[in-house]
N, C-alpha and C positions, 0 to 999 in steps of 0.2 A: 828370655823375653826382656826388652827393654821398653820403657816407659819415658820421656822427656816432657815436660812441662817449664813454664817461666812463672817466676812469680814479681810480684812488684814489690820486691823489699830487697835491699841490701842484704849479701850474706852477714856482715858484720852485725846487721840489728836480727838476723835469724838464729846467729852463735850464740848472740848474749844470753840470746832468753832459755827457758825450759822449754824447748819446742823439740819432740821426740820425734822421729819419721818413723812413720806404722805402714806396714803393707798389709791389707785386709784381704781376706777370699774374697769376699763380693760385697761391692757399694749396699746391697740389700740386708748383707751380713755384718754390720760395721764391729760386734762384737767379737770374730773370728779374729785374730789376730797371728799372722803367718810370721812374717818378724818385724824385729823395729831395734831402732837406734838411737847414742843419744846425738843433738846436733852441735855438741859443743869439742872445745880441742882448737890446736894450734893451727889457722888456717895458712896456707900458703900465701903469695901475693894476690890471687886470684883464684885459686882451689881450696875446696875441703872434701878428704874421702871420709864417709862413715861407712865402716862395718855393723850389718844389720841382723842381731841374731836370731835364730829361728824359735819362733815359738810356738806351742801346742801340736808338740811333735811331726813338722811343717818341714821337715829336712832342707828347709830353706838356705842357701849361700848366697846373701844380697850384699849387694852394695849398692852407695847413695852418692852421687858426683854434685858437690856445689859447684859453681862456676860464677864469678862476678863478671857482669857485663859491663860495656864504657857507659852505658843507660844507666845505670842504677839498679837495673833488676839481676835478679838471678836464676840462672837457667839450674834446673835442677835433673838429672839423669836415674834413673834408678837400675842396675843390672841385676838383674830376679834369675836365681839358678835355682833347680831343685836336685838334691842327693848329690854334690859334687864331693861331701864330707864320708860318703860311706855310710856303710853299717859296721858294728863292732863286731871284733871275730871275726870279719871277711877278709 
């Protein structure tokens, strides 16, 4: 599953801060939390990948794609896998 949204901020002012990326089971469940990532790290000229780890046992494999646009905004990607890590002993 993939998810794309834009936001209207620079990646540069979304790096600096403490700004975590969470993926939640359901907008209704904002407590569930499936995985999340932190947003900071060496961005490219234009990219930043976060690995997003799985929580509450969510076998989640995510990742998060920043993108700086010539606008100033940034396009943000999320690629949502489930069970690509296995189970142990299999």
């Amino acid at each position: 599953m993939t998810s794309v949204t834009t936001l209207d901020a620079r990646p540069a002012d979304l790096l600096a801060g403490d700004h975590p990326i969470d993926i939640h089971a359901r907008a209704e469940q904002p407590d569930v939390v499936l995985a999340c990532g932190g947003s900071g790290g060496m961005p490219s000229e234009n990219d930043q990948y976060v690995g997003l780890q799985a929580r509450n046992s969510s076998a989640h494999s995510d990742i998060a794609w920043l993108h700086r646009n010539q606008d100033g905004t940034t396009t943000v990607a999320l690629m949502l896998a489930h069970g690509l890590a296995g189970t142990e002993g299999s």
